[in-house]
C-alpha positions in Angstrom: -202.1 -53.6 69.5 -199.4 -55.4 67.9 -201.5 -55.8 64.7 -202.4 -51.9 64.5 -199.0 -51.1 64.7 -198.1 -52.9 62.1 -200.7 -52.0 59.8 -199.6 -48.0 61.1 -196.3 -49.3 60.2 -196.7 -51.2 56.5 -198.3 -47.1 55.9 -194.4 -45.6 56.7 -192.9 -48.8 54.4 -195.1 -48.2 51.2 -194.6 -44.3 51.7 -190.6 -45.2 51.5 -190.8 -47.6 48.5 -193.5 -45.3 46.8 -190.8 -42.3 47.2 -188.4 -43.8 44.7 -191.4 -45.4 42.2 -193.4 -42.1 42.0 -192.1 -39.5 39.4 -190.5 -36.9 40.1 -188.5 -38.7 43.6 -188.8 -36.7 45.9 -188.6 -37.1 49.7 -191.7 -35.4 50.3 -193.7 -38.0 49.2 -191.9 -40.5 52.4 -192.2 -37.9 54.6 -196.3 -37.4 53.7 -196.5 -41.1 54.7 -194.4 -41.2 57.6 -196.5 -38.3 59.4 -199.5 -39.8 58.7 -198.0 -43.1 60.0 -197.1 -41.2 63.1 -200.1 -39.5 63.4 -202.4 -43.3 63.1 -199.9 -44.7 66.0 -200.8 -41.8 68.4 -204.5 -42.9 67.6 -204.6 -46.4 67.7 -201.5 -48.0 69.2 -200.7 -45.5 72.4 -202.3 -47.3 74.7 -205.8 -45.6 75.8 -207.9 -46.2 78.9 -210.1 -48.4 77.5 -206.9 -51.1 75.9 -205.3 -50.7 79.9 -208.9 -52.1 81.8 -208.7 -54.9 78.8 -205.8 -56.0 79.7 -205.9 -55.4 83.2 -209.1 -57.5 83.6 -207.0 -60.5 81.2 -204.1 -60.4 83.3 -206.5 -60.4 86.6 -209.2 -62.9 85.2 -208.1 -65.7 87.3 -207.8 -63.8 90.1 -205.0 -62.5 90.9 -203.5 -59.1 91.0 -201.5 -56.9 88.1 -201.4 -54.0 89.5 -200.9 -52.6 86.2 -202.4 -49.2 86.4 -200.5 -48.7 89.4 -197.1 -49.5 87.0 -198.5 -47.6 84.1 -198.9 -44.3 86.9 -195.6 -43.8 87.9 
């Protein structure tokens, strides 16, 4: 998760230093970037069903008892 994010993230950074390389500067072209940024996070880095039973069954693989969904409800 950590990895997608930061590969949704390095999309906002180039947008920003692309905004003052790109003739003419305009803000427009950060603000292209950052919403498509936003919009890849929502995708791939809010965490889904199928990333919470992953993790669930790696916290509980030993045995024990996350109650993670339980946490992640309320």
């Amino acid at each position: 998760m950590f990895l997608r994010f930061a590969l949704c993230e390095a999309l906002a950074l180039i947008s920003a230093a692309a905004a003052f390389v790109i003739r003419p500067e305009s803000a427009w072209t950060y603000i292209d970037g950052a919403v498509f940024a936003l919009v890849l996070m929502a995708v791939h880095v809010w965490p889904n069903e199928r990333q919470t039973r992953k993790l669930e069954a790696s916290l509980e693989r030993e045995g024990g008892t996350s109650h993670l969904r339980t946490a992640m409800a309320g």
